[in-house]
C-alpha positions in Angstrom: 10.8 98.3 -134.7 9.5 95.2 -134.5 12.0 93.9 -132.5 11.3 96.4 -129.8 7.6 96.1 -129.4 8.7 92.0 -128.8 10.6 93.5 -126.0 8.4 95.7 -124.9 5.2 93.4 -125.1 7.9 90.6 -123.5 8.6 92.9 -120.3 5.2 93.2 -120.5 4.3 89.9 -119.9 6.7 89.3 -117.6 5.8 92.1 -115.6 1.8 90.6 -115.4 3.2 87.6 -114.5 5.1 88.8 -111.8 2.3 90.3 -110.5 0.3 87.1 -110.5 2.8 85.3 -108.6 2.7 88.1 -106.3 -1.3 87.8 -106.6 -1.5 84.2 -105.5 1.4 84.4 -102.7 -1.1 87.2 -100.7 -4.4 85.2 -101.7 -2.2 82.1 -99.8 -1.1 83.8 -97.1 -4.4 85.5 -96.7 -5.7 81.6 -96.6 -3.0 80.4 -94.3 -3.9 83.4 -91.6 -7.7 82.8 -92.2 -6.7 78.9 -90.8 -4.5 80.1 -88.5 -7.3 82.6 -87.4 -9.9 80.0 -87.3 -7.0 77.4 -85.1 -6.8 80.1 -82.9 -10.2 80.4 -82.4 -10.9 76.4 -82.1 -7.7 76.4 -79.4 -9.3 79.3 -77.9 -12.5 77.7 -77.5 -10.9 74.6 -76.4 -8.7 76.3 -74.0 -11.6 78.4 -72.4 -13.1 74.9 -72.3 -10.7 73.4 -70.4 -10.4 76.1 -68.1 -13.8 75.7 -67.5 -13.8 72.5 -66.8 -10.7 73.4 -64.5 -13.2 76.0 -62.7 -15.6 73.4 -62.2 -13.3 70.8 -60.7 -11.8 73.8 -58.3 -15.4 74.4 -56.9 -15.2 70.7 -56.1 -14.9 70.7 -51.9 -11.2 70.8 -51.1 -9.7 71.8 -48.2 -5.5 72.5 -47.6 -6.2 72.3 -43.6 -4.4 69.1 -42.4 -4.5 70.7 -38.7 -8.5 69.8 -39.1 -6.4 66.3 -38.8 -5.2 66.5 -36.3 -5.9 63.7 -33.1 -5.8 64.8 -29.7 -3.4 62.2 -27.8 -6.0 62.2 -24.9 -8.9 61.6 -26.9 -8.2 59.4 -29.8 -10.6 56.7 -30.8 -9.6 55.3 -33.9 -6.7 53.1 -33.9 -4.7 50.6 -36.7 -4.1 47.2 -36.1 -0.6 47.3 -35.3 -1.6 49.1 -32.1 -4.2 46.4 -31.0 -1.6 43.5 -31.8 1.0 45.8 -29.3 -1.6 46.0 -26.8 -2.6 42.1 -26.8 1.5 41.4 -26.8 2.2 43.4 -24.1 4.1 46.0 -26.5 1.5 48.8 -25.8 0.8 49.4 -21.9 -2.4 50.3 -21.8 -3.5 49.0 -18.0 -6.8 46.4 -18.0 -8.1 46.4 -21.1 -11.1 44.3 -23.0 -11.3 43.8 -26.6 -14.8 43.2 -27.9 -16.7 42.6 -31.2 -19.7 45.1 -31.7 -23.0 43.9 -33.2 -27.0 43.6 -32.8 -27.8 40.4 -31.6 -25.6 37.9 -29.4 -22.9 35.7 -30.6 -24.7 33.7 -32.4 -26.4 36.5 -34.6 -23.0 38.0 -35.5 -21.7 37.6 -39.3 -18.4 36.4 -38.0 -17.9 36.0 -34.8 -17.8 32.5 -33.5 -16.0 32.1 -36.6 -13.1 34.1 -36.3 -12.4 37.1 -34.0 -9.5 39.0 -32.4 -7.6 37.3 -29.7 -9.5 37.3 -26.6 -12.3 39.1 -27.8 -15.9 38.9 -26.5 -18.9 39.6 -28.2 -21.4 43.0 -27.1 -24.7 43.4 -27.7 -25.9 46.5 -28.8 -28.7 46.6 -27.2 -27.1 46.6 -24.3 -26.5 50.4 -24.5 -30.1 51.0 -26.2 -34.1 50.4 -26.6 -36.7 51.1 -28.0 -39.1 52.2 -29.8 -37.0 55.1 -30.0 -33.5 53.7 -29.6 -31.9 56.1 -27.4 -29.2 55.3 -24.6 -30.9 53.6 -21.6 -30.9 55.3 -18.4 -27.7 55.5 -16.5 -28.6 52.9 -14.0 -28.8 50.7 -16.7 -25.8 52.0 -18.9 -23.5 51.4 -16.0 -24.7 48.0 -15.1 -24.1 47.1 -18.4 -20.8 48.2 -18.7 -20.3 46.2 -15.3 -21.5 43.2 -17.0 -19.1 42.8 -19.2 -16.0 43.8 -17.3 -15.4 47.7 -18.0 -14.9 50.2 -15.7 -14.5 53.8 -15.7 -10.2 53.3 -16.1 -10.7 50.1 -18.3 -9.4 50.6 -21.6 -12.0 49.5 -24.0 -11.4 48.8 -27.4 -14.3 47.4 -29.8 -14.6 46.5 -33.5 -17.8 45.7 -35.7 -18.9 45.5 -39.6 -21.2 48.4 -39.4 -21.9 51.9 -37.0 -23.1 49.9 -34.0 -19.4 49.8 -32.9 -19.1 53.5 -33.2 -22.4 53.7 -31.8 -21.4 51.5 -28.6 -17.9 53.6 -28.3 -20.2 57.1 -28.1 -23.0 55.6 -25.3 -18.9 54.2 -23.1 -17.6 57.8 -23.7 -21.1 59.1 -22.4 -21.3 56.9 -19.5 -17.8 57.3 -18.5 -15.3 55.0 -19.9 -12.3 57.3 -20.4 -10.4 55.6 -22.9 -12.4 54.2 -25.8 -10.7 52.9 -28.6 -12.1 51.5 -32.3 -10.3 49.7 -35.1 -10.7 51.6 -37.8 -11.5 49.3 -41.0 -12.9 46.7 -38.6 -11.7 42.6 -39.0 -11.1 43.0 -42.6 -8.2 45.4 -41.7 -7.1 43.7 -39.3 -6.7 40.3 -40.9 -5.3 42.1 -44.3 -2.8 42.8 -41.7 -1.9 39.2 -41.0 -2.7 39.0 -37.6 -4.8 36.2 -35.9 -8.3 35.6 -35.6 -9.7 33.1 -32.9 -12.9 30.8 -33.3 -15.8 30.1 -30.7 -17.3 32.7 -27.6 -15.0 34.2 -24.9 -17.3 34.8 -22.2 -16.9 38.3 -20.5 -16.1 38.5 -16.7 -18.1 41.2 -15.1 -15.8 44.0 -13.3 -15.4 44.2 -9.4 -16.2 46.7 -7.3 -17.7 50.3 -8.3 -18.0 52.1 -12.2 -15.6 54.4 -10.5 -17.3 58.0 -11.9 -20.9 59.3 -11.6 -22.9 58.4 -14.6 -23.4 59.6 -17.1 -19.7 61.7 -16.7 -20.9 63.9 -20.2 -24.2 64.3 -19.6 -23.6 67.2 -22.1 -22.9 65.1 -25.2 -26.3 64.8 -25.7 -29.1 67.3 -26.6 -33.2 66.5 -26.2 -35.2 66.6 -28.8 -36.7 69.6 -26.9 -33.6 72.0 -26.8 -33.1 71.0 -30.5 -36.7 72.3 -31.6 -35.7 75.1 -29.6 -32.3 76.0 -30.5 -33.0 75.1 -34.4 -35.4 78.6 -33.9 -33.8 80.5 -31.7 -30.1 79.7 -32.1 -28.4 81.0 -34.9 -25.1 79.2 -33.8 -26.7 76.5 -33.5 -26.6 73.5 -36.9 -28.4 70.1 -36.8 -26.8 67.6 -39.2 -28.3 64.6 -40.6 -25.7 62.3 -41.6 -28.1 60.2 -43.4 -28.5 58.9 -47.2 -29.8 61.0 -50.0 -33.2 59.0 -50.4 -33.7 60.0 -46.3 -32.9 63.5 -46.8 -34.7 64.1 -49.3 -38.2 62.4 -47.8 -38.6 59.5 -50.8 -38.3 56.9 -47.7 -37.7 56.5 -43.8 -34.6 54.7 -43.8 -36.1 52.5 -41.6 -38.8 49.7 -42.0 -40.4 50.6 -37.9 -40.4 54.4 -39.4 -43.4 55.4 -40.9 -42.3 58.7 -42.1 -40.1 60.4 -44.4 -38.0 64.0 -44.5 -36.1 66.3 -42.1 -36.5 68.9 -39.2 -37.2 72.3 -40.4 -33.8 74.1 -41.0 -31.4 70.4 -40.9 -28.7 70.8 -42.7 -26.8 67.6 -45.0 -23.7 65.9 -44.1 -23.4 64.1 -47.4 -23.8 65.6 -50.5 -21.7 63.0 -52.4 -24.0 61.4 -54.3 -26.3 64.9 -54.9 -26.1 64.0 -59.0 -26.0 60.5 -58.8 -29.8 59.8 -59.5 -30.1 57.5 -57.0 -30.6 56.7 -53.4 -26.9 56.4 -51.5 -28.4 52.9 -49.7 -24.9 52.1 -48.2 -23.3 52.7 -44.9 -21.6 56.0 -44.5 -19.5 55.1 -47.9 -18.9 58.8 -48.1 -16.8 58.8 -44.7 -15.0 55.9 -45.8 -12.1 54.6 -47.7 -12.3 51.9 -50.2 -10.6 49.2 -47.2 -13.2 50.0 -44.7 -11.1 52.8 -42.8 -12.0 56.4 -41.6 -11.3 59.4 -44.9 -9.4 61.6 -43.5 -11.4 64.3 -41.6 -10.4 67.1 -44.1 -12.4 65.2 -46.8 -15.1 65.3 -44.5 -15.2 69.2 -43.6 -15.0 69.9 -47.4 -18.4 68.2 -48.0 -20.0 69.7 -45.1 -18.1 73.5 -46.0 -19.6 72.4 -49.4 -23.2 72.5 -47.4 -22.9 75.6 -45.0 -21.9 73.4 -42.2 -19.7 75.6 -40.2 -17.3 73.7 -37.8 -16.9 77.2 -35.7 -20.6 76.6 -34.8 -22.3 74.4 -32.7 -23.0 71.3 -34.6 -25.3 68.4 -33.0 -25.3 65.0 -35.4 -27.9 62.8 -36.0 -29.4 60.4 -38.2 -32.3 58.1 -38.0 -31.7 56.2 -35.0 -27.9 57.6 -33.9 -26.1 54.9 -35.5 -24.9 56.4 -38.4 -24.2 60.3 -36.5 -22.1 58.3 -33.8 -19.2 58.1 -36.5 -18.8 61.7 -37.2 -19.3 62.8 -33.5 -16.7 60.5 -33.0 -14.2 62.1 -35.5 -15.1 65.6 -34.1 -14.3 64.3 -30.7 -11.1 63.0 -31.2 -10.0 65.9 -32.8 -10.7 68.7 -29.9 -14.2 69.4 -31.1 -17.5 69.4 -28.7 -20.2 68.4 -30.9 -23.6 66.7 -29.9 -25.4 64.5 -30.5 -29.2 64.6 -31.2 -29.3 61.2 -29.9 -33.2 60.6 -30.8 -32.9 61.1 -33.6 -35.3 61.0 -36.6 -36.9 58.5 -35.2 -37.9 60.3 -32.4 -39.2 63.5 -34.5 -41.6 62.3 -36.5 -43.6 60.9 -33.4 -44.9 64.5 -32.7 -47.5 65.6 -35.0 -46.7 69.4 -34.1 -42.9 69.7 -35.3 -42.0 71.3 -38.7 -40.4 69.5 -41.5 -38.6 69.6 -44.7 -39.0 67.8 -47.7 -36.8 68.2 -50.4 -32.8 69.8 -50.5 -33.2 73.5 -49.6 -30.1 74.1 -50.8 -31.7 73.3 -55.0 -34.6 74.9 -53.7 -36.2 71.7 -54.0 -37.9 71.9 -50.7 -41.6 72.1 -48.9 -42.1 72.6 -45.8 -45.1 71.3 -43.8 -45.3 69.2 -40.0 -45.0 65.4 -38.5 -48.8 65.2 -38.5 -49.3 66.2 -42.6 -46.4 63.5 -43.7 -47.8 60.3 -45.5 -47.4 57.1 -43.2 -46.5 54.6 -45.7 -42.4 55.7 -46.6 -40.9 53.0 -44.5 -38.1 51.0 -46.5 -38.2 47.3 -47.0 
């Protein structure tokens, strides 16, 4: 008797503990699923980071559009070194041809000129080509002449350099005036002596051209719009898009740009060619850096469109470029030009703008709604830079 309730309290406890193995098996798998659970939930998060993150870098202006690339034959401007050393070898036919160094000032005023400069290169003036107190391109008469001066024709092939815009400045009034094939070396003397190639010391003095310009000047008048038709056409054009291809401090009105210009901010309804540096906290001060590459030379184009698709700028509409004095807007025209495009150029610029009291203004990025709007005459006169 005894011996069978030991047996039976026996299967009895081996029963109970069986069923507390069992017991603590389902509490640990229970656990393990909880982690698994919560894992699942921290990879989810994680991954719906990350994709977020992927979202935001997608919305980042890109564009998949190399034909925006591509360079009519006819009309390129930019060129590489290696074409320049074919030309001055005799490798590249390219008729008469003058190679000059673009900057303000003479010779003497240039950073590196008399120094060191391409083989038989002479030295241009930019204000040759402008004046002021506006800075726009001088009359024809005078355009022409200059030209003259230093030994260009209508059928010469041109082909300048510089360290800042004034070259691509220079290139734009020679495409206005007439000169049919303007070349530029794009990333300028540091290209071309990474390249290797030679650099020459002291002044080549130009020697004027003979005879006749050859074409009526200015041959493209229509490169150029007034500061009349663009008040007009920025209110009654709705194909019409003025671009300021200035830096963020300009476009947003904290200073001129400029130490003659007394005023800061925009023409009513401008749109921005370089939203870049929109986060960035601080004034872009540099030249053009968001058009260029790290050696100096042009972005591709693409790059370009994506910031200005980024800021309603619609390349199927008529786009005029400016900037404070056309230096900076002469790059960009350029780029369109070469590529089949028939921008224009708001050749007066900002400077020109805020001279008349009457004309409405922007202050601020309408695109943050950070903006007021107000005239010329109601804008402070002390945001001139230093």
């Amino acid at each position: 008797m005894k011996k069978k309730l030991w047996i039976v309290n026996l299967f009895l406890a081996l029963v109970l503990i069986l069923a507390g193995c069992g017991a603590g098996e389902t509490s640990d798998d229970a656990a393990s699923e909880s982690t698994a659970e919560e894992s699942s939930e921290e990879i989810t998060e994680e991954s719906s980071e990350t994709e977020a993150d992927e979202a935001a870098v997608e919305e980042v202006p890109t564009t998949t559009d190399t034909e925006i690339n591509d360079i009519d034959p006819e009309k390129q401007v930019y060129v590489t070194p290696e074409w320049i050393n074919d030309v001055i070898e005799g490798n590249e036919d390219v008729g008469e041809y003058v190679i000059a160094e673009v900057t303000w000032g003479e010779a003497a005023d240039s950073p590196d000129y008399l120094d060191k400069h391409l083989p038989g290169a002479v030295h241009f003036n930019t204000d040759a080509i402008e004046e002021g107190p506006i800075w726009n391109v001088k009359s024809p008469e005078e355009l022409e002449q200059a030209l003259l001066d230093y030994g260009v024709t209508s059928d010469t092939t041109l082909i300048l350099y510089g360290p800042d815009t004034g070259v691509d400045r220079f290139a734009f009034a020679a495409l206005y005036t007439g000169v049919q094939d303007v070349k530029v070396l794009d990333g300028g003397l540091p290209v071309w002596e990474a390249a290797g190639y030679e650099t020459e010391e002291g002044e080549a003095e130009p020697v004027p051209a003979e005879g006749e310009f050859g074409v009526e000047v200015p041959a493209h008048p229509e490169y150029i719009v007034s500061l009349e038709d663009t008040v007009d056409r920025l209110e009654n054009d709705e194909d019409f898009q003025l671009v300021s291809t200035r830096s963020e401090a300009e476009w947003r009105g904290i200073e001129s740009g400029y130490s003659y210009i007394p005023k800061a901010g925009e023409p009513k309804g401008a749109l921005w060619g370089r939203p870049l540096l929109r986060n960035s906290g601080e004034a872009n001060v540099s030249d053009m850096e968001d058009y260029k590459n790290e050696d100096g030379t042009n972005k591709d184009f693409e790059e370009i469109v994506a910031m200005w698709e980024y800021e309603g700028i619609d390349l199927d509409k008529t786009i005029a470029l400016y900037c404070g004095t056309a230096w900076r807007s002469s790059l960009p025209w350029l780029m369109m030009y070469e590529r089949g495009y028939e921008p224009l150029h708001f050749d007066s610029s900002w400077n020109d703008y805020q001279m008349h009291d009457e004309l409405p203004v922007q202050i601020g990025d309408p695109k943050q709604d950070e903006v007021e709007y107000t005239t010329v005459g109601e804008l402070s006169d002390d945001k001139a830079s230093e």
